[in-house]
N, C-alpha and C positions, 0 to 999 in steps of 0.2 A: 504494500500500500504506500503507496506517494503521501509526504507530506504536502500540508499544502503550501506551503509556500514555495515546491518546488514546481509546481503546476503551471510551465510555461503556457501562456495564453494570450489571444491578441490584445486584450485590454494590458495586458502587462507591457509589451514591447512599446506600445501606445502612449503608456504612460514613462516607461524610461526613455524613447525617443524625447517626449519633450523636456523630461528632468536634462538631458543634454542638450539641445538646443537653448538652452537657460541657464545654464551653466556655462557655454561657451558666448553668450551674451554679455555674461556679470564678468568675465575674463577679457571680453576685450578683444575675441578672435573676428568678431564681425558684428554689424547691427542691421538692427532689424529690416530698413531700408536696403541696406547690402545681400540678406538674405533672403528677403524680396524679389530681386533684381536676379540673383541667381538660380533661385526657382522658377521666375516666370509669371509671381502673385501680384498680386498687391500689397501695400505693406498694411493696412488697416485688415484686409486678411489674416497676414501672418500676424500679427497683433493683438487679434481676436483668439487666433489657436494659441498661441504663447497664454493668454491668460486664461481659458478656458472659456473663454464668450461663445465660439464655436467647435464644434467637434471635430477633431482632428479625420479625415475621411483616408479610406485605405487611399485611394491614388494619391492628395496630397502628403500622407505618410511616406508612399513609393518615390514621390520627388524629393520631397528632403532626404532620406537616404540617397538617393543616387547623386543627387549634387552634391551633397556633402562628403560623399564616399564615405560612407557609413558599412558595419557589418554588424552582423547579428550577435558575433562576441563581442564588440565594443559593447552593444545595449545590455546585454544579457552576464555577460561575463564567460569566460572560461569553466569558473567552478561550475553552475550553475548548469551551464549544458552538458558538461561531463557530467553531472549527479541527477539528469535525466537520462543522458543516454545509460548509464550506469544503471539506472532502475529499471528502465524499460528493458535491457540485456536479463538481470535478474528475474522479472517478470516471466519471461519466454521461458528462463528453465528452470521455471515454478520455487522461484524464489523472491526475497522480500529483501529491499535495501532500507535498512533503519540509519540514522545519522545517530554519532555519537558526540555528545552535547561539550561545550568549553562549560570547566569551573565543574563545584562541585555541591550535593545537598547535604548540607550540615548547618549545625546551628554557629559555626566560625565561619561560613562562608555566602557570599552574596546567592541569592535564590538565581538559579541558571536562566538563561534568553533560551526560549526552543528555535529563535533562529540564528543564535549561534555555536553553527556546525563547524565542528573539528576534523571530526572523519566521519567516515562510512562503516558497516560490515552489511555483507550481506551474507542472509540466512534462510532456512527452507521449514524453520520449524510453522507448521499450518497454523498454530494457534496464532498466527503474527498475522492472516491474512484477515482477520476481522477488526484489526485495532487501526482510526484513523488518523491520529497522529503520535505515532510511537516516536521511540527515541531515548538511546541507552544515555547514563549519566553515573558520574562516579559518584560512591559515597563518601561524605564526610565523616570525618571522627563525631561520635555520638555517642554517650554515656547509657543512653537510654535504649537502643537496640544491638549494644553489643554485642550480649548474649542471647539474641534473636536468632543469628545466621554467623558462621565461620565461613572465613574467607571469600565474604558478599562484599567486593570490592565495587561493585556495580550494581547499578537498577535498571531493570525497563521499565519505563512508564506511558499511562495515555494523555496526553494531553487534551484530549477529545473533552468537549464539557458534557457531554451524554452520558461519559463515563466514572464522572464525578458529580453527578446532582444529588444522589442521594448515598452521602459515604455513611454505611454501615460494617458492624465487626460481624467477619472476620477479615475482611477487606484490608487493605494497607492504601495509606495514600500519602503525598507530599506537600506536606504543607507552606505554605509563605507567608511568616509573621515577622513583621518589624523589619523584614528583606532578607532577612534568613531562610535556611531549608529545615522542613524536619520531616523522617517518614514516620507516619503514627499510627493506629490505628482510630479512628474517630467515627463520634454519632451524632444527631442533632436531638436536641432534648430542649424542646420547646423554644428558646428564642437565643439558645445557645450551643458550640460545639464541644461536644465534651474531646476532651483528649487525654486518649489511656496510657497509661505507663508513665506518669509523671510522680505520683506517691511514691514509688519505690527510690526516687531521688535525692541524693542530699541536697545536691543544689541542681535546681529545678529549670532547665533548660527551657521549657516553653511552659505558659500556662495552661491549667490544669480545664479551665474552660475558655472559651474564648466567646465575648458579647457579639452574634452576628450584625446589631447595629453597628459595630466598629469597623463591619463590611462586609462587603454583598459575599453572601458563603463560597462562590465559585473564584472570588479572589484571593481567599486564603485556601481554598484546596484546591491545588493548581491542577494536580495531576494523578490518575491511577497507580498503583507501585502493584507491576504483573509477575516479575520476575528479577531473582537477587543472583550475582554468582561473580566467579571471576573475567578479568579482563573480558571482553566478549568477541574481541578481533584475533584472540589468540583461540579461542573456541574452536568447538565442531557443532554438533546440537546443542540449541541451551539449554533441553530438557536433560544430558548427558552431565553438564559441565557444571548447572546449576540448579535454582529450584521456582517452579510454577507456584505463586500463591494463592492460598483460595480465595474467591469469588464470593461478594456477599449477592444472596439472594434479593431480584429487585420483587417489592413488595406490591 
């Protein structure tokens, strides 16, 4: 399954074609009137499409690229279209490319961006084929789930908000409070989320409930926690190497 933000599409080229024309504007490589004159427009035209007054139309798209001598990895990038064609390779021989995430979930460490990608692995385990935005992530040192899992150097997680509307135990999921990580197990219990495993702590790494007035529940439970193990790039099956957590029943 494709993340989505790897889902090249023409609104996408669309909009990065004009973030560059706008950026070679504020630089100084030409103006408007100039790039007018080289397309063949008008400039109240191109002045309209620069601020979104009108919509940028596939032929005038096709002439700003061809005059400018544009390519589709300038707009897009390099990584970007390797980690399509990358997925779609995967796909064909019934496998799944996951990204694995910079930084790490712990309560020392800033809560991770799912769009910033480090690496790749791709992998054939099925149960990967129904999650819509996976994505491995290291873990952080945690007092509170150490003796959870040995040598769970890693998580998969969903990022999908489907997959987190209703966190229930025996479920695991990732939290983000105060901009830190935590994996917890959690419920919601009337106008608050309780979070398990924090009594047995001396010193108390996240609170033990958290007021969902203090925010909208799907912004503190970021993500699903499907699977712990090690490295995942150095793997073969993660069902092999690591371990499947169970699934809370949806009610």
């Amino acid at each position: 399954m494709l993340l989505e933000s790897r889902r090249i599409t023409f609104s996408l080229i669309q909009s990065r074609l004009l973030e560059t024309l706008r950026q070679r504007l504020r630089n100084g490589d030409f103006t408007e009137r100039g790039l007018a004159r080289v397309v063949g427009l008008s400039q109240p035209h191109i002045h309209n499409v620069l601020k979104g007054v009108r919509v940028l139309s596939p032929d005038v798209g096709d002439l700003l690229i061809t005059s400018l001598d544009l390519s589709l990895i300038e707009l897009l990038g390099s990584d970007e279209l390797g980690a399509a064609l990358m997925a779609k390779q995967a796909e064909r021989q019934g496998s799944y490319s996951v990204p694995v995430l910079m930084g790490r979930i712990g309560p020392d460490d800033p809560f991770p961006n799912w769009r910033d990608v480090g690496d790749w692995v791709v992998a054939k385990d099925p149960e990967l084929r129904a999650l819509r935005r996976p994505a491995f992530v290291q873990i952080g040192a945690d007092p509170a789930i150490e003796s959870q899992w040995t040598k769970a150097g890693y998580g998969l997680v969903d990022f999908d908000e489907a997959s987190r509307t209703e966190p229930r135990v025996p479920g695991w999921h990732a939290l983000r409070w105060r901009g830190a990580g935590y994996l917890r197990q959690v419920s919601v219990r009337g106008e608050d989320l309780v979070v398990l495993g924090q009594r047995t702590l001396e010193d108390r790494v996240a609170p033990e409930t958290i007021a969902l007035s203090e925010g909208a529940l799907l912004q503190i439970v970021r993500a699903r926690l499907l699977w712990v193990g090690p490295d995942p790039r150095r793997a073969g099956s993660l069902a092999q190497t690591g371990v499947w957590l169970p699934r809370a029943a949806r009610s």
